[in-house]
C-alpha positions as CSV (number, residue, x, y, z in Angstrom):
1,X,0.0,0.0,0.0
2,X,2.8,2.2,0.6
3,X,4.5,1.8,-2.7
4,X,0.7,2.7,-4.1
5,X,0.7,5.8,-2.2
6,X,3.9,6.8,-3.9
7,X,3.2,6.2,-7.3
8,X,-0.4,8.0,-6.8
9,X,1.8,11.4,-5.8
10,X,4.6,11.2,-8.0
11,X,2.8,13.0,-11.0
12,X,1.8,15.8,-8.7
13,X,4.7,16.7,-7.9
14,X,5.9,16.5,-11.6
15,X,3.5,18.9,-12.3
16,X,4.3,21.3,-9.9
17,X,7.9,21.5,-11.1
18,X,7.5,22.4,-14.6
19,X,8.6,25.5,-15.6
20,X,6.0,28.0,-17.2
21,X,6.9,27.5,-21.4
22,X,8.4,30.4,-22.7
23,X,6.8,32.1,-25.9
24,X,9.9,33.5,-28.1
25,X,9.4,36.7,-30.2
26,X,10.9,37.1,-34.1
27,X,11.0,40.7,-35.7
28,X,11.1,40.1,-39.2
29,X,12.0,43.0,-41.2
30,X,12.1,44.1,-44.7
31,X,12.1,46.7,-47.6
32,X,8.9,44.8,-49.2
33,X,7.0,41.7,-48.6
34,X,8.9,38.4,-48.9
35,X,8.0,35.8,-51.5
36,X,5.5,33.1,-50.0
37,X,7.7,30.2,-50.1
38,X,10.5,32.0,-48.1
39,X,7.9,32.7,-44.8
40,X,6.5,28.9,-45.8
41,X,10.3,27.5,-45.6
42,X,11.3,29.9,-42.3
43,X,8.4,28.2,-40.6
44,X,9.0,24.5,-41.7
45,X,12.6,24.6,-40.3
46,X,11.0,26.6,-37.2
47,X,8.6,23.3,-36.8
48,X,11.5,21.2,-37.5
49,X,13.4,22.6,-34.4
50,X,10.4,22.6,-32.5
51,X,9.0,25.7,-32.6
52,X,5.5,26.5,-33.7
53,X,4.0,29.9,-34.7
54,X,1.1,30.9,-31.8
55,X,2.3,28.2,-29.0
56,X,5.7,28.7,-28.4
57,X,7.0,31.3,-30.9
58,X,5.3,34.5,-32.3
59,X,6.6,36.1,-35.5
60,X,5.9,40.0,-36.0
61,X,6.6,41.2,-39.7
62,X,7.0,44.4,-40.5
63,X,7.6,46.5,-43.8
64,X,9.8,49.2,-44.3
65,X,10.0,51.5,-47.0
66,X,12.5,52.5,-49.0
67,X,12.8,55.7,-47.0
68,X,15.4,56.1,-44.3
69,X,12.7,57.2,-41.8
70,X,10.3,54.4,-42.8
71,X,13.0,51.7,-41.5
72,X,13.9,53.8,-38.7
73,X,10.4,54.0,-37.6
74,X,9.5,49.9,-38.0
75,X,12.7,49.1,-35.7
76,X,12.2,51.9,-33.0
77,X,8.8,50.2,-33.2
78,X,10.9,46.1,-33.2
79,X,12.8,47.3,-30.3
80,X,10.0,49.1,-28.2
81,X,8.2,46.0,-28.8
82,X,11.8,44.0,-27.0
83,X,12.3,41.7,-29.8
């Protein structure tokens, strides 16, 4: 009965010692919008390292313009955001 007991506790205490998961954030950057199969290929080898878009990572994409201010803005906007 003893060894019962034990085995009926054991998961508890499993549970209370996982870490919260962390949720990673991507700034993705650029001049105009990248072709479909590069964001589709990004987020394969994402999934293939574990990582999926909405559970664990989150991916903000931004454009920038051609304009020296327009970059300027959409980091100062990446960094208030702490990417």
């Amino acid at each position: 009965m003893l060894l019962l007991g034990g085995v009926l506790t054991a998961p508890c205490e499993l549970r209370a010692q996982q870490k919260p998961m962390t949720v990673y954030r991507i700034g993705f950057l650029r001049n105009g919008p990248p072709p479909e199969t590069f964001i589709s290929g990004f987020r394969q080898g994402l999934r293939e390292l574990g990582y999926v878009e909405g559970q664990n990572i989150n991916i903000e994409y931004g454009l920038a313009g051609s304009a020296d201010s327009s970059r300027t803005r959409q980091s100062n906007w990446f960094v208030a955001m702490s990417m």
